[in-house]
HTML snippet that shows the backbone in 3Dmol.js (N, CA, C, O; Angstrom):
<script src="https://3Dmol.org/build/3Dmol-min.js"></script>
<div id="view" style="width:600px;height:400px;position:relative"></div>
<script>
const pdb = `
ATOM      1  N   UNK A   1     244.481-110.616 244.828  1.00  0.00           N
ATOM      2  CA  UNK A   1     243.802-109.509 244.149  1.00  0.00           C
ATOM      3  C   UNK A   1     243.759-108.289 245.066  1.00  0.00           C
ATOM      4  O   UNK A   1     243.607-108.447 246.278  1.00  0.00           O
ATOM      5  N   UNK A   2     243.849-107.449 244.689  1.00  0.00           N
ATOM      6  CA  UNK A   2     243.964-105.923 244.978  1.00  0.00           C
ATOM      7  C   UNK A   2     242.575-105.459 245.046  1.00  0.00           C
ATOM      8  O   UNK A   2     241.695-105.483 244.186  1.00  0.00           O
ATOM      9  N   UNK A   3     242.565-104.838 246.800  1.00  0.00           N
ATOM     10  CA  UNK A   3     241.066-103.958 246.498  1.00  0.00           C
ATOM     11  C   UNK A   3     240.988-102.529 245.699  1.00  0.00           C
ATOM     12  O   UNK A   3     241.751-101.563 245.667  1.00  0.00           O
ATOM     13  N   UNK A   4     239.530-102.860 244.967  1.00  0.00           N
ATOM     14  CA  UNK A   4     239.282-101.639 244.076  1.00  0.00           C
ATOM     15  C   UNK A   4     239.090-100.498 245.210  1.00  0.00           C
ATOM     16  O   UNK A   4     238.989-100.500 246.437  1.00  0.00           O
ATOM     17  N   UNK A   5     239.090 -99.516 244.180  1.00  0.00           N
ATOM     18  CA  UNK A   5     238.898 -98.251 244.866  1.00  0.00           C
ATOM     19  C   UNK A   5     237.562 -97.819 245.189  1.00  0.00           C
ATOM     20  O   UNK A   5     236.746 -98.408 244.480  1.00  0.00           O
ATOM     21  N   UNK A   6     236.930 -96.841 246.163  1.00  0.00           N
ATOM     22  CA  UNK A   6     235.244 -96.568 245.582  1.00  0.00           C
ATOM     23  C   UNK A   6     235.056 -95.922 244.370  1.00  0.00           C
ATOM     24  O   UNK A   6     234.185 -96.246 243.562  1.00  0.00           O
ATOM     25  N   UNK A   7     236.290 -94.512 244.137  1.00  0.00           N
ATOM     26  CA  UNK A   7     236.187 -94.142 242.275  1.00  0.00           C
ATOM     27  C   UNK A   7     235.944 -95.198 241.250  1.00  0.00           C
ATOM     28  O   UNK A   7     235.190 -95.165 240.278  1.00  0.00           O
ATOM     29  N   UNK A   8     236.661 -96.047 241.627  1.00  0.00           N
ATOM     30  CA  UNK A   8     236.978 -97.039 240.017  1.00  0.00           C
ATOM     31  C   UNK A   8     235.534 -97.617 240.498  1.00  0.00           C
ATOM     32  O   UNK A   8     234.813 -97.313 239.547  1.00  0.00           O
ATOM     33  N   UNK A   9     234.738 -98.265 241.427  1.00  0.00           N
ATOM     34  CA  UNK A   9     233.638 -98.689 242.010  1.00  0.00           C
ATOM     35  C   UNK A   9     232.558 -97.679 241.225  1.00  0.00           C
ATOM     36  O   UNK A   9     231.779 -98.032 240.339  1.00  0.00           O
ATOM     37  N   UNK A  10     232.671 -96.687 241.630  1.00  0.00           N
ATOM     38  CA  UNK A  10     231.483 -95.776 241.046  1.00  0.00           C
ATOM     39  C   UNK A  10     231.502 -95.378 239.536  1.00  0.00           C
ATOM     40  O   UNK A  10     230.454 -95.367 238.890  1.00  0.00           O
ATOM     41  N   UNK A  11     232.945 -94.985 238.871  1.00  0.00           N
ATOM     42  CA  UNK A  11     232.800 -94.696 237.819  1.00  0.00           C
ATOM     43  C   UNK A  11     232.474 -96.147 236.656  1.00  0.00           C
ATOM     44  O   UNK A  11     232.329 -95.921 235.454  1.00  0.00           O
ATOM     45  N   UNK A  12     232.403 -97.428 237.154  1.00  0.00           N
ATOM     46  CA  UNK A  12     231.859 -98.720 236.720  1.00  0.00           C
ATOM     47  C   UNK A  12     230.537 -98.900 236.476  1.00  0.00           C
ATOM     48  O   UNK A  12     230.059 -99.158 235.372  1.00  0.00           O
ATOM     49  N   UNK A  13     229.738 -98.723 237.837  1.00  0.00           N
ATOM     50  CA  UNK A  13     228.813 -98.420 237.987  1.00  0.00           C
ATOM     51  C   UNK A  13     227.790 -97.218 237.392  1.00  0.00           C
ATOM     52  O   UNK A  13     226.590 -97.119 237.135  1.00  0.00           O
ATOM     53  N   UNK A  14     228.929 -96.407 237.333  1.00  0.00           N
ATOM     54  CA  UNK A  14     228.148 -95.167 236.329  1.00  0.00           C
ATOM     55  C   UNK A  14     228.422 -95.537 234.932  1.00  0.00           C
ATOM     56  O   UNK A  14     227.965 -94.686 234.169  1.00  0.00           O
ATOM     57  N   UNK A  15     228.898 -96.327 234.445  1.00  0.00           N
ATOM     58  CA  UNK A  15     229.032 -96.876 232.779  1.00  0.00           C
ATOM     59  C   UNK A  15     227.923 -97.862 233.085  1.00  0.00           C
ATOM     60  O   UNK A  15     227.145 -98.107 232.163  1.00  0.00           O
ATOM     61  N   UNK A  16     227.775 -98.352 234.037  1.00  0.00           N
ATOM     62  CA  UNK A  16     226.571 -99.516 233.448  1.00  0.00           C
ATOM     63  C   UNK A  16     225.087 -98.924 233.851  1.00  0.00           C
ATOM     64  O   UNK A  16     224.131 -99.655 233.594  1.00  0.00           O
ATOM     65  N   UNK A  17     224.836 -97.656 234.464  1.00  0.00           N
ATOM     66  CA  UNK A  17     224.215 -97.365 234.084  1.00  0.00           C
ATOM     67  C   UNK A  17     223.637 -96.301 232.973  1.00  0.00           C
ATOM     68  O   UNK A  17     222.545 -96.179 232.417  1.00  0.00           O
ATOM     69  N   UNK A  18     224.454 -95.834 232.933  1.00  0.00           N
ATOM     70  CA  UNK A  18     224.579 -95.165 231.618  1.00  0.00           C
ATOM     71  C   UNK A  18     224.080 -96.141 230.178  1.00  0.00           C
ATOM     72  O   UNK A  18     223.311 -95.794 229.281  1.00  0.00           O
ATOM     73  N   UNK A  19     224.772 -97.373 230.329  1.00  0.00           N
ATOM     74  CA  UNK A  19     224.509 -97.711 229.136  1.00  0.00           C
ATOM     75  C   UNK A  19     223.366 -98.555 229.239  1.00  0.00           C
ATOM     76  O   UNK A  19     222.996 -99.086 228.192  1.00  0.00           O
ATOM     77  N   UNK A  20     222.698 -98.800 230.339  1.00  0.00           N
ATOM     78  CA  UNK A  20     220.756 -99.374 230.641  1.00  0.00           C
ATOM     79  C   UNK A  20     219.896 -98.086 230.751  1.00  0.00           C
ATOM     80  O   UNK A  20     218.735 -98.045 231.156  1.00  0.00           O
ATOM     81  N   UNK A  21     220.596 -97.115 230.356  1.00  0.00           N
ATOM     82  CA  UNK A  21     219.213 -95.797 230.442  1.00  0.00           C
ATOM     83  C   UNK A  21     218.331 -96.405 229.610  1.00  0.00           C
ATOM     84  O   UNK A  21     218.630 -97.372 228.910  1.00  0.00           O
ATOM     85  N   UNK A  22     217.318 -95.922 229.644  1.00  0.00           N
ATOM     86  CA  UNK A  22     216.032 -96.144 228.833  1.00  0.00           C
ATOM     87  C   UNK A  22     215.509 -97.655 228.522  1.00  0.00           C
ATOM     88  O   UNK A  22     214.380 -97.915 228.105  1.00  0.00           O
ATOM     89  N   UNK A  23     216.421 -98.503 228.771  1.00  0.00           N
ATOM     90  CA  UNK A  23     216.093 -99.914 228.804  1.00  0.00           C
ATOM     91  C   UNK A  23     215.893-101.137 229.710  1.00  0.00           C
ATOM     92  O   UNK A  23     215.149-102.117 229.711  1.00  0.00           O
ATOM     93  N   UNK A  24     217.042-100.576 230.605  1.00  0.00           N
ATOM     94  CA  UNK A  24     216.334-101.498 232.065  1.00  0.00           C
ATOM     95  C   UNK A  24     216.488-100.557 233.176  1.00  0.00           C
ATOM     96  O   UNK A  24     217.106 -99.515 232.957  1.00  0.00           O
ATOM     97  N   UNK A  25     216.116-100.735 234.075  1.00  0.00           N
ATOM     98  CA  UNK A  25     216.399-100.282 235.433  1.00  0.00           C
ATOM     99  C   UNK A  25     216.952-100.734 236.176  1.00  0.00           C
ATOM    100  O   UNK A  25     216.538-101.866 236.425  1.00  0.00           O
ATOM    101  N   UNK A  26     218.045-100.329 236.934  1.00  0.00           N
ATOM    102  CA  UNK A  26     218.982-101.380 238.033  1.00  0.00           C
ATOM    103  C   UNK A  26     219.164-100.752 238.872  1.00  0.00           C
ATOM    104  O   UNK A  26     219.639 -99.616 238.895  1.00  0.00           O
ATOM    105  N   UNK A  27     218.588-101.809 240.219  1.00  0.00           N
ATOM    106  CA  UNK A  27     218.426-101.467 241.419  1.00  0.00           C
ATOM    107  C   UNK A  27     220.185-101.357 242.135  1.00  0.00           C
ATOM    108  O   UNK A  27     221.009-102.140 241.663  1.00  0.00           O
ATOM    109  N   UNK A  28     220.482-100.714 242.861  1.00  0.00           N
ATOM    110  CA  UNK A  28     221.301-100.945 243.899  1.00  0.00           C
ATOM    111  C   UNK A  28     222.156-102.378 243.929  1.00  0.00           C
ATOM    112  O   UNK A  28     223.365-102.398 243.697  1.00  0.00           O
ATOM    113  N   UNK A  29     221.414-103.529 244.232  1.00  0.00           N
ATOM    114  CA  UNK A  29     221.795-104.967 244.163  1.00  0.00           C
ATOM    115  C   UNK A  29     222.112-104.934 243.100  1.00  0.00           C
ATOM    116  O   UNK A  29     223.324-105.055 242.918  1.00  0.00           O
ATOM    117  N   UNK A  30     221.342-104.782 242.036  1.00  0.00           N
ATOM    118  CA  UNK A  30     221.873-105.224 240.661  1.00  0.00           C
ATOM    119  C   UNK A  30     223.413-104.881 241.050  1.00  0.00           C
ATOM    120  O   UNK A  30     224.292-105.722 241.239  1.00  0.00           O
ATOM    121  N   UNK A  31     223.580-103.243 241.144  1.00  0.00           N
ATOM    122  CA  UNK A  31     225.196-103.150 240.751  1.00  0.00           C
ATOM    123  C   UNK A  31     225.924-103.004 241.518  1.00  0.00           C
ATOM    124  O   UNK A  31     226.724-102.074 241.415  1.00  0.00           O
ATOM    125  N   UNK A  32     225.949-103.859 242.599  1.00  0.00           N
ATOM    126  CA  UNK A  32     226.687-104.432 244.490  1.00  0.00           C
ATOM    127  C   UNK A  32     227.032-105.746 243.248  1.00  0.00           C
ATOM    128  O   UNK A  32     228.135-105.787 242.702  1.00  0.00           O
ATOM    129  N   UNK A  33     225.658-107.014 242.845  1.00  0.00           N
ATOM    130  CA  UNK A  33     226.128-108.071 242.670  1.00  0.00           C
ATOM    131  C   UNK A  33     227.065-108.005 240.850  1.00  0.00           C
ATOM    132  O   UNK A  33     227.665-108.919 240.284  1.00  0.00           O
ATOM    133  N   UNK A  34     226.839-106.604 240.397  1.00  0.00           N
ATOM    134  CA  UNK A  34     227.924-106.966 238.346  1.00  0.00           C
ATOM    135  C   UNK A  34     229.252-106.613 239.061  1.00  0.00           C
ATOM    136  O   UNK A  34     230.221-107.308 238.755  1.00  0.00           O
ATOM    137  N   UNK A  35     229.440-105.567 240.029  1.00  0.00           N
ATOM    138  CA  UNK A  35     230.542-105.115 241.451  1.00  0.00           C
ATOM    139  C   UNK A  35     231.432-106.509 241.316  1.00  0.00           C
ATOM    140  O   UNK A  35     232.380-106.634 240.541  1.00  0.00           O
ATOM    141  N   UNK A  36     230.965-107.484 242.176  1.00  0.00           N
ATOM    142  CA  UNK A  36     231.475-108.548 242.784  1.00  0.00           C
ATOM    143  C   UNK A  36     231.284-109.267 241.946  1.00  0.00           C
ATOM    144  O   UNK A  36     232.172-110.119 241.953  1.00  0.00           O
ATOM    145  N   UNK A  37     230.473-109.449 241.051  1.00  0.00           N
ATOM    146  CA  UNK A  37     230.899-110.761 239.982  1.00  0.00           C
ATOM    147  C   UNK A  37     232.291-109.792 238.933  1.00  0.00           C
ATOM    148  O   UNK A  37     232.728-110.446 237.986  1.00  0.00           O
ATOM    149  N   UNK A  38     232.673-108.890 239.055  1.00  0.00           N
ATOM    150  CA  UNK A  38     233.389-108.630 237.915  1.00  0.00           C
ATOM    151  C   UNK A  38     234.581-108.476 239.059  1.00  0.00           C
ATOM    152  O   UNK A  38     235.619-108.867 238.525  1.00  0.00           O
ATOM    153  N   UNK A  39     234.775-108.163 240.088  1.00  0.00           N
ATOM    154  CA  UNK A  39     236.204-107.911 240.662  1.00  0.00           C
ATOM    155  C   UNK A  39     236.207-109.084 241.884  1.00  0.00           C
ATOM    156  O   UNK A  39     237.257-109.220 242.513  1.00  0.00           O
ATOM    157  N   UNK A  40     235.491-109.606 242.096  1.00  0.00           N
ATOM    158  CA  UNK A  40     235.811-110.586 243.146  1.00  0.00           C
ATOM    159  C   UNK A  40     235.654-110.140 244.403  1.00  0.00           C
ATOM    160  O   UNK A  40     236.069-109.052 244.804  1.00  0.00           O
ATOM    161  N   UNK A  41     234.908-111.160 245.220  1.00  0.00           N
ATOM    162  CA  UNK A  41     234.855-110.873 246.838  1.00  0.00           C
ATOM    163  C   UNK A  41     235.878-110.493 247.622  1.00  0.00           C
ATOM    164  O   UNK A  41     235.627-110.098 248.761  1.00  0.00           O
ATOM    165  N   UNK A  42     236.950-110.536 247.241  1.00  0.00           N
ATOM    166  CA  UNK A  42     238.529-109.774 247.376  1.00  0.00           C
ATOM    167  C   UNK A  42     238.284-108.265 247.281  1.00  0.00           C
ATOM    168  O   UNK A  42     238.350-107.450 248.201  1.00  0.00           O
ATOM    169  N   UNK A  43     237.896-107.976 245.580  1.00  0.00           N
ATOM    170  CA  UNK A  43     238.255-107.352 245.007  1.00  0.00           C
ATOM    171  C   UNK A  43     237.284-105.657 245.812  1.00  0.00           C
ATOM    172  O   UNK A  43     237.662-104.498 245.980  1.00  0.00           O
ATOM    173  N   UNK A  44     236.039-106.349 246.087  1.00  0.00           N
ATOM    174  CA  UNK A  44     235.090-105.291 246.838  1.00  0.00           C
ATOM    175  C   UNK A  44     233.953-105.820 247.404  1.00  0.00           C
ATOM    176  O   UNK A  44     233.129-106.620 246.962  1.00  0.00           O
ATOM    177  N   UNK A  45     234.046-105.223 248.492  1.00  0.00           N
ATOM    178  CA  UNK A  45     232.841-105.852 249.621  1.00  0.00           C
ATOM    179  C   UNK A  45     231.476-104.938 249.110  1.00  0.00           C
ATOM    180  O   UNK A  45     231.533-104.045 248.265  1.00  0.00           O
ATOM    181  N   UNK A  46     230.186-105.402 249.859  1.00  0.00           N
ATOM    182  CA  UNK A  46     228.979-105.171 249.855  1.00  0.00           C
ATOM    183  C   UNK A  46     229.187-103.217 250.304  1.00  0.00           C
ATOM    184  O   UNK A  46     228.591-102.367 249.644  1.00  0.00           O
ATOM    185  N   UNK A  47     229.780-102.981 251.065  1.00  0.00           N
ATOM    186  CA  UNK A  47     229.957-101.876 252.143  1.00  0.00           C
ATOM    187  C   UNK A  47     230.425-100.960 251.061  1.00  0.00           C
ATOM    188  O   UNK A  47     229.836 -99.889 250.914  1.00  0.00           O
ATOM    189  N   UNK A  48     231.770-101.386 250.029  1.00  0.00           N
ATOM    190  CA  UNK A  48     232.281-100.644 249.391  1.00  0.00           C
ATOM    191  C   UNK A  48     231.198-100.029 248.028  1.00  0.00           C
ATOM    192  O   UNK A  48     231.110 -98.899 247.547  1.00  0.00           O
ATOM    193  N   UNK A  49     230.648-100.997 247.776  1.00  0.00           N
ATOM    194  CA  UNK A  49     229.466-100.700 246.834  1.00  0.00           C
ATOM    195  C   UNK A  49     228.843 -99.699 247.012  1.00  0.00           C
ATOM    196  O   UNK A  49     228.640 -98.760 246.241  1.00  0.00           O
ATOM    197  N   UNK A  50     228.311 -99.970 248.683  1.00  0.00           N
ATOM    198  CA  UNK A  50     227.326 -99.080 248.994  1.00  0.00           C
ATOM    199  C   UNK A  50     227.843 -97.637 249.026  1.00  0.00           C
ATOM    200  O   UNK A  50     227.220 -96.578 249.109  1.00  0.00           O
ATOM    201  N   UNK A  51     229.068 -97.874 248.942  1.00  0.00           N
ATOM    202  CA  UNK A  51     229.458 -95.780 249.461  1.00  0.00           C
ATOM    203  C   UNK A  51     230.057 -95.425 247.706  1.00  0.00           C
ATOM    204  O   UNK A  51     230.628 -94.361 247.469  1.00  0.00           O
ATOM    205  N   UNK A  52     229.840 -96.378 246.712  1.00  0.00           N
ATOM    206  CA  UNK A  52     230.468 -96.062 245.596  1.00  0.00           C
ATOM    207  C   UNK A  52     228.991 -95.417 245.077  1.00  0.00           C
ATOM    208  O   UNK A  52     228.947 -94.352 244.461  1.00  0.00           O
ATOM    209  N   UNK A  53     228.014 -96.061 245.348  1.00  0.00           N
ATOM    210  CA  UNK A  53     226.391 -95.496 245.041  1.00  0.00           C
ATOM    211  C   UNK A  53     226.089 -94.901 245.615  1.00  0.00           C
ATOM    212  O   UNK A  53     224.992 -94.548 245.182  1.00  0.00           O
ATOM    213  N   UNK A  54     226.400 -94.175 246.886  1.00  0.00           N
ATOM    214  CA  UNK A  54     226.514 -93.257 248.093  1.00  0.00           C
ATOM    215  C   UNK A  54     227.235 -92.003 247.037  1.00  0.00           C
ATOM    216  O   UNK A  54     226.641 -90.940 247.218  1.00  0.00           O
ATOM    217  N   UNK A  55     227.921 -91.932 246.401  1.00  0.00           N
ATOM    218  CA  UNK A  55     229.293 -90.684 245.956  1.00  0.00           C
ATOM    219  C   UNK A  55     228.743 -90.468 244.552  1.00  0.00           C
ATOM    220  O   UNK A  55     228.915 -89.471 243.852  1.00  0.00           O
ATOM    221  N   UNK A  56     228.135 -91.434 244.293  1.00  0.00           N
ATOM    222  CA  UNK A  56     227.852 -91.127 242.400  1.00  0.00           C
ATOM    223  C   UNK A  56     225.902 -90.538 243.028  1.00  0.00           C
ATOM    224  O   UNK A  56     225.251 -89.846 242.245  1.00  0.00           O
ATOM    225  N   UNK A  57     225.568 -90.750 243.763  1.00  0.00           N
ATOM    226  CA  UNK A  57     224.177 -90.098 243.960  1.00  0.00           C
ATOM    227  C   UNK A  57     224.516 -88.285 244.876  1.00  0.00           C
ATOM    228  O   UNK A  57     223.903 -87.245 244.637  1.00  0.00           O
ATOM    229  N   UNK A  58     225.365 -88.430 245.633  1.00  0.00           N
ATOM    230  CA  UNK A  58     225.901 -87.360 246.508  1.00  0.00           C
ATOM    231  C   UNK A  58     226.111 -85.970 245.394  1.00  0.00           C
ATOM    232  O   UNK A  58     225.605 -84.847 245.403  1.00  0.00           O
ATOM    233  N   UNK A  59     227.047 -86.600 244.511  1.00  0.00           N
ATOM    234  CA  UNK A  59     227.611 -85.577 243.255  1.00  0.00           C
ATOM    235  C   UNK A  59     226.804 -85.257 242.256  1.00  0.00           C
ATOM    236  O   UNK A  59     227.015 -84.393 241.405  1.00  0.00           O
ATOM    237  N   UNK A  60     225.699 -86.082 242.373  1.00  0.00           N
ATOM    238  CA  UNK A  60     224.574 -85.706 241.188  1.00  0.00           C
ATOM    239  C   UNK A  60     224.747 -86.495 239.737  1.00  0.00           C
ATOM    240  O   UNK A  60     224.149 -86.347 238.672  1.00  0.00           O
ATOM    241  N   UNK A  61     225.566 -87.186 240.044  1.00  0.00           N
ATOM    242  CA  UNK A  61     226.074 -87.905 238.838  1.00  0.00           C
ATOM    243  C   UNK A  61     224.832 -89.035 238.374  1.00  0.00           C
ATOM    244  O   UNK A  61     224.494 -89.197 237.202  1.00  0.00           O
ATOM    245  N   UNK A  62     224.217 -89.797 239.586  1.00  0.00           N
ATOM    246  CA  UNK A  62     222.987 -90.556 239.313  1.00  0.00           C
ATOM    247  C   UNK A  62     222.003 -90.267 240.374  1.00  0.00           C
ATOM    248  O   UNK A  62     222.387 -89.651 241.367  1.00  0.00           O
ATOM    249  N   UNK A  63     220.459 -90.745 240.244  1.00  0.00           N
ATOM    250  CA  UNK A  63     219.620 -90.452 241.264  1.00  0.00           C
ATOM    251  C   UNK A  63     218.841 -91.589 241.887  1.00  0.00           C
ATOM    252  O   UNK A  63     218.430 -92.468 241.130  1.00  0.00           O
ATOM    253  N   UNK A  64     218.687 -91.638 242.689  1.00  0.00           N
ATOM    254  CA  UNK A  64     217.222 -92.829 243.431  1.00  0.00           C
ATOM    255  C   UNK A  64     216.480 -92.496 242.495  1.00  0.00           C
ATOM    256  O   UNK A  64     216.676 -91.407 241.956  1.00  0.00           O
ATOM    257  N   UNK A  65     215.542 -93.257 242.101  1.00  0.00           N
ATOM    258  CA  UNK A  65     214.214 -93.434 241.398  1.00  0.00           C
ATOM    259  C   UNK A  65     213.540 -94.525 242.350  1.00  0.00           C
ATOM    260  O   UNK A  65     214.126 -95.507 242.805  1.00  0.00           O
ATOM    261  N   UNK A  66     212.187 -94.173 242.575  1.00  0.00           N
ATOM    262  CA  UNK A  66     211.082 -94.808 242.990  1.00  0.00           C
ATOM    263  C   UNK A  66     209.929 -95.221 241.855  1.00  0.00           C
ATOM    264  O   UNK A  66     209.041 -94.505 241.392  1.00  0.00           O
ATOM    265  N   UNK A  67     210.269 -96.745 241.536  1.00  0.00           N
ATOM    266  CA  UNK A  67     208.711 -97.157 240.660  1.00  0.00           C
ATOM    267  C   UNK A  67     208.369 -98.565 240.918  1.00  0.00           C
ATOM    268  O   UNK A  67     208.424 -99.546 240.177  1.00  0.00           O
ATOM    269  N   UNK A  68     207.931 -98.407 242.391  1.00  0.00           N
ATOM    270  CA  UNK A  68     207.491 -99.639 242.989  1.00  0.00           C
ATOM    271  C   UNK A  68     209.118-100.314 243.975  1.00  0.00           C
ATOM    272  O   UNK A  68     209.143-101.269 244.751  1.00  0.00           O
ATOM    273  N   UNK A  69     209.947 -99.672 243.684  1.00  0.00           N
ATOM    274  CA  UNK A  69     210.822 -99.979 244.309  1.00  0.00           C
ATOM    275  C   UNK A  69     212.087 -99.530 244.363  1.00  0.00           C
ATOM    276  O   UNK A  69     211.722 -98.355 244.402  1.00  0.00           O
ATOM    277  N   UNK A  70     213.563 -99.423 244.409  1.00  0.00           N
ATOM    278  CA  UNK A  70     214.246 -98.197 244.440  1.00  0.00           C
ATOM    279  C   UNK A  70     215.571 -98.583 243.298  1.00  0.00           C
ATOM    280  O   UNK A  70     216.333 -99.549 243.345  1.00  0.00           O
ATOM    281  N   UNK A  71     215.526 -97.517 242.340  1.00  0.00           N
ATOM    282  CA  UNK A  71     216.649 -97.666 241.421  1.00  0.00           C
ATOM    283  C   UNK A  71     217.237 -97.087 241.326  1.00  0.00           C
ATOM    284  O   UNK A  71     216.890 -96.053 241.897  1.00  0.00           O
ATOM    285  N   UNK A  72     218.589 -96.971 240.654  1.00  0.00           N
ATOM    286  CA  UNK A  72     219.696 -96.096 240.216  1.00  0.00           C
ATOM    287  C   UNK A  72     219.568 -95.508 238.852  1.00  0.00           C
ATOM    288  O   UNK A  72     220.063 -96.039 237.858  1.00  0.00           O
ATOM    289  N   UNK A  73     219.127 -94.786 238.840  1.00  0.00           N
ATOM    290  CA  UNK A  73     219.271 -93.839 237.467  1.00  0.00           C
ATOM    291  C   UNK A  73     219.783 -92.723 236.861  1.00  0.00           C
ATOM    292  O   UNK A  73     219.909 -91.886 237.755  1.00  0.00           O
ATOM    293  N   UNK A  74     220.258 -92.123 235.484  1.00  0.00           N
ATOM    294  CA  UNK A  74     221.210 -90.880 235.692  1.00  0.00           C
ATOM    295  C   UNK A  74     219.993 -89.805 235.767  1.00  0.00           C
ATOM    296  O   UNK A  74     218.820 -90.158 235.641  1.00  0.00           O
ATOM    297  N   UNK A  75     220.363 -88.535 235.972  1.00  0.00           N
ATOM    298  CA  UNK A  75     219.265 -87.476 236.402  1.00  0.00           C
ATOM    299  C   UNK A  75     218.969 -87.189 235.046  1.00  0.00           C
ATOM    300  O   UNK A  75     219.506 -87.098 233.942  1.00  0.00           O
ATOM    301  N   UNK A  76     217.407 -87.043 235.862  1.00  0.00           N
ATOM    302  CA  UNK A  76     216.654 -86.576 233.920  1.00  0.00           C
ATOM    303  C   UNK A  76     217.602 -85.086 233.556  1.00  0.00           C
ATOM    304  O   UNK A  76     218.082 -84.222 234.291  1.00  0.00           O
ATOM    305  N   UNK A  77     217.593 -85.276 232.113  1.00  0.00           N
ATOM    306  CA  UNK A  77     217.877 -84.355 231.419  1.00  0.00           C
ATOM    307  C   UNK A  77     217.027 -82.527 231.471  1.00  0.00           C
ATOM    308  O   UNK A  77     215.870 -82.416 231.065  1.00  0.00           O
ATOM    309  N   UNK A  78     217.545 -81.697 231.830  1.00  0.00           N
ATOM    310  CA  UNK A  78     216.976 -80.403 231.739  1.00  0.00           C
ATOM    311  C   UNK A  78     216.530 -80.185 230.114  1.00  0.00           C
ATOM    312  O   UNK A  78     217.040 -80.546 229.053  1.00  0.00           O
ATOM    313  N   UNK A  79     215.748 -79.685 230.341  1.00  0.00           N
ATOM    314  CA  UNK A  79     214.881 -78.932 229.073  1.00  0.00           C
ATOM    315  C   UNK A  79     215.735 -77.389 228.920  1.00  0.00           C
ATOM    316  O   UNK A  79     215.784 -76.472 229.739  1.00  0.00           O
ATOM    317  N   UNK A  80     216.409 -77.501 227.472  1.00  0.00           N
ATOM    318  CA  UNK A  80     216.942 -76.284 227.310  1.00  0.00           C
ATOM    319  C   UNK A  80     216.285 -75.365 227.054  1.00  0.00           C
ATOM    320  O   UNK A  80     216.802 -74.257 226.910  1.00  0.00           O
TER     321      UNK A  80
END
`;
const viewer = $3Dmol.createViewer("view");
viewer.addModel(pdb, "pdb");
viewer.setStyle({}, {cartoon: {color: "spectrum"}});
viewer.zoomTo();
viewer.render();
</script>
């Protein structure tokens, strides 16, 4: 198996959270361990995760959230 990229890493990660807005919250681990259960310990290490959630928070694409503990979420929506 072929290692993933951090793009293809982050833009994964940004579909799954995208599609748990408003319904669950997922921490970091959560999406290191849907990462590696979907491409394989081959496929992407712990490290690679971390800089794929490193690049999608950097660009503004998702944010830390603090509510009792630390999540990945997309940025609230502006008020037009």
């Amino acid at each position: 198996m072929t290692k993933v990229t951090v793009e293809t890493l982050a833009g994964d990660m940004y579909q799954m959270v995208a599609e748990c807005a408003g319904k669950k919250n997922l921490k970091p681990g959560d999406l290191t361990k849907a990462m590696i259960a979907k491409y394989g310990e081959e496929g992407c290490s712990k490290e690679d995760c971390k800089l794929a959630i490193r690049e999608l928070v950097e660009s503004g694409r998702c944010v830390y959230s603090y509510l009792g503990g630390s999540y990945i979420q997309l940025p609230p929506k502006e008020a037009e």
